[in-house]
C-alpha positions in Angstrom: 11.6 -9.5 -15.8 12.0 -10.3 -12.3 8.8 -8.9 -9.8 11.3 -7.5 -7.5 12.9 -5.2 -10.6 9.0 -5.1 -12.2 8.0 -3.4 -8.7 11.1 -0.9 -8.7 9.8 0.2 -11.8 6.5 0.3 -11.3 7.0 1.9 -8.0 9.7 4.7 -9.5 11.8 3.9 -6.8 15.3 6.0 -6.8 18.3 5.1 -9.2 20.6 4.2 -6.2 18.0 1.9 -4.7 17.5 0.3 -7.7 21.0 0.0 -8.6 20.9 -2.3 -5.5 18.7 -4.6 -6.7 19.1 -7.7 -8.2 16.9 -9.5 -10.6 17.8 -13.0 -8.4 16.6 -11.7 -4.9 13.5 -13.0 -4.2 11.3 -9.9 -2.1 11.8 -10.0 1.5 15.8 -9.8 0.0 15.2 -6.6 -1.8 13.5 -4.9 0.9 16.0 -5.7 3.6 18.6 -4.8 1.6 16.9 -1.8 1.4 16.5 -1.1 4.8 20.1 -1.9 5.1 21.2 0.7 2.5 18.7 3.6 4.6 16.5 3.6 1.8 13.5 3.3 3.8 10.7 5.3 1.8 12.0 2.6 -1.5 11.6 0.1 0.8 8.1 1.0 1.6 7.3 1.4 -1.7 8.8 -2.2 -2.8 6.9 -3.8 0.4 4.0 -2.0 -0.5 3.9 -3.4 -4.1 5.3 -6.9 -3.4 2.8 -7.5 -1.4 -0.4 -9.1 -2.8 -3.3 -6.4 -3.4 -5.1 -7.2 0.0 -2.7 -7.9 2.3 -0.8 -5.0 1.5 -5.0 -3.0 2.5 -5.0 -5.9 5.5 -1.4 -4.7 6.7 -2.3 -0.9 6.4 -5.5 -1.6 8.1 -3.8 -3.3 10.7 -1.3 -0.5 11.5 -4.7 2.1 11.5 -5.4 0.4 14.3 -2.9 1.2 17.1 -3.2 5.0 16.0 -6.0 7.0 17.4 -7.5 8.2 13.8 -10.2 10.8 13.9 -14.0 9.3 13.4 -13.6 10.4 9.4 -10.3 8.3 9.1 -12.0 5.1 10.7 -14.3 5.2 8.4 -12.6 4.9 5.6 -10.9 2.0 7.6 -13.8 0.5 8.0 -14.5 0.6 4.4 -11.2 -0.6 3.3 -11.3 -3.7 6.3 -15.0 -4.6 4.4 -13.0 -4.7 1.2 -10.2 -7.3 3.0 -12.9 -9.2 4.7 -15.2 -9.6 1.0 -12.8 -8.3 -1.4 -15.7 -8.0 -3.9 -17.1 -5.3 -6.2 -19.5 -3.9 -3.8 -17.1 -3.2 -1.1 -14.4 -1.9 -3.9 -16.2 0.5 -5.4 -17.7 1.7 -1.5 -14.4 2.5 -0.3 -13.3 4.1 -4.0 -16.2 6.3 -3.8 -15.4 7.4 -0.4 -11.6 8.1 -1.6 -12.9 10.1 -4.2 -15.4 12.0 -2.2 -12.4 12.6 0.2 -10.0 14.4 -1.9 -7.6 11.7 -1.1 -6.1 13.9 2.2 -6.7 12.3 5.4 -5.2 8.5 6.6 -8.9 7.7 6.2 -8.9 8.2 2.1 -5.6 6.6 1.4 -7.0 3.3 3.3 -9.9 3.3 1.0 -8.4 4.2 -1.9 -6.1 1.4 -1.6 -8.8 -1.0 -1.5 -10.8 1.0 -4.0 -7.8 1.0 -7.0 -7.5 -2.9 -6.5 -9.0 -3.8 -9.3 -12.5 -3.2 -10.6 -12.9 0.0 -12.8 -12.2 3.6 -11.9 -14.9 5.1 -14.1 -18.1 6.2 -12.7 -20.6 3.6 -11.4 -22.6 2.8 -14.4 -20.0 3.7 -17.0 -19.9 0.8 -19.8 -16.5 1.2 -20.8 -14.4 -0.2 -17.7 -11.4 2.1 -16.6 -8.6 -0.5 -15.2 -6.7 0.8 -12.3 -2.6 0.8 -12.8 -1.1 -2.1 -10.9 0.8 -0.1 -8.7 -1.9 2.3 -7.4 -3.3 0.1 -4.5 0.7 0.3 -3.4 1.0 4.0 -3.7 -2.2 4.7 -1.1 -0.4 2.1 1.4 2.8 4.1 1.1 0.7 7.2 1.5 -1.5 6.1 4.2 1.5 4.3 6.4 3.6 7.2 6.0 1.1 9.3 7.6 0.3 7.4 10.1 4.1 7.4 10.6 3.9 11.3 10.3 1.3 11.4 13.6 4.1 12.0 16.0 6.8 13.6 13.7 9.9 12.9 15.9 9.1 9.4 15.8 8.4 9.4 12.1 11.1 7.1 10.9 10.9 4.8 14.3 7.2 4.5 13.8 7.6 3.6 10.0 9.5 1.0 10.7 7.7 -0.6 12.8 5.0 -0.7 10.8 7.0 -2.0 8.0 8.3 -4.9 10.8 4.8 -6.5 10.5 4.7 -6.5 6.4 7.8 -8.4 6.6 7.1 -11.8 7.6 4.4 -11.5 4.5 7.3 -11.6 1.9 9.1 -14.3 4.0 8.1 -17.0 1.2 9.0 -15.1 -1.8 6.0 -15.4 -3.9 5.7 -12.8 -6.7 2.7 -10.6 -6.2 0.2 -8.4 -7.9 
């Protein structure tokens, strides 16, 4: 199976976007044709996934920083940056523990919680038996925490979005499979 018709799957995308997917088109094709269509949100979705695990974090972070987020939201920022910079289990499990502890409702949570579902285990900290996050699940808190960010100034929502979408692009420019 292709990873641009693995990602539509994975990310539930709508039956008409993924009716305009082919198994051929490599992933910056699937999104644009996307965008072309107006499916925009199945686009994000798709980018999001596409995307390897931590620059799809690294792109979100990036967009966290032209909005003015609230002192909770930075942190968790700041947490899921840590996780970019030394994507290791320390930082992981940091910015999964603030998700958690968050109730996963603010920019601030989705940001971690992407960085905190990249791998590792979900389980508690000490927990023998390892509990794999799903594949997708570091993409689903980009798509949550871009479209928030998007949702700051709501008439601007869909100009905003794509904007931040603009700088994920050139990262699917070589067509490498991801995740």
């Amino acid at each position: 199976m292709s990873p641009v018709v693995q990602a539509a799957e994975r990310m539930e995308l709508a039956a008409p976007a993924r009716a305009r997917l082919e198994p051929r088109m490599n992933p910056l094709q699937a999104v644009q044709t996307l965008l072309a269509e107006g499916q925009t949100q199945d686009a994000l979705k798709l980018l999001a996934h596409l995307l390897p695990k931590r620059y799809a974090v690294a792109w979100a972070c990036q967009c966290a920083r032209d909005v003015p987020l609230p002192l909770e939201d930075k942190a968790g920022a700041v947490l899921a940056e840590q996780w970019v910079r030394e994507p290791d289990e320390v930082h992981r499990r940091a910015a999964f523990e603030f998700a958690n502890a968050g109730g996963y409702r603010t920019i601030g949570t989705w940001l971690a919680a992407a960085a905190g579902w990249s791998g590792g285990s979900l389980a508690p900290a000490g927990q023998e038996t390892p509990v794999p996050p799903a594949e997708h699940l570091t993409a689903c808190a980009v798509v949550a925490a871009v479209n928030l960010m998007a949702g700051m100034e709501p008439e601007r929502f869909e100009q905003r979005r794509g904007d931040f979408m603009v700088r994920a692009m050139g990262l699917l420019g070589a067509g490498e499979p991801a995740n």
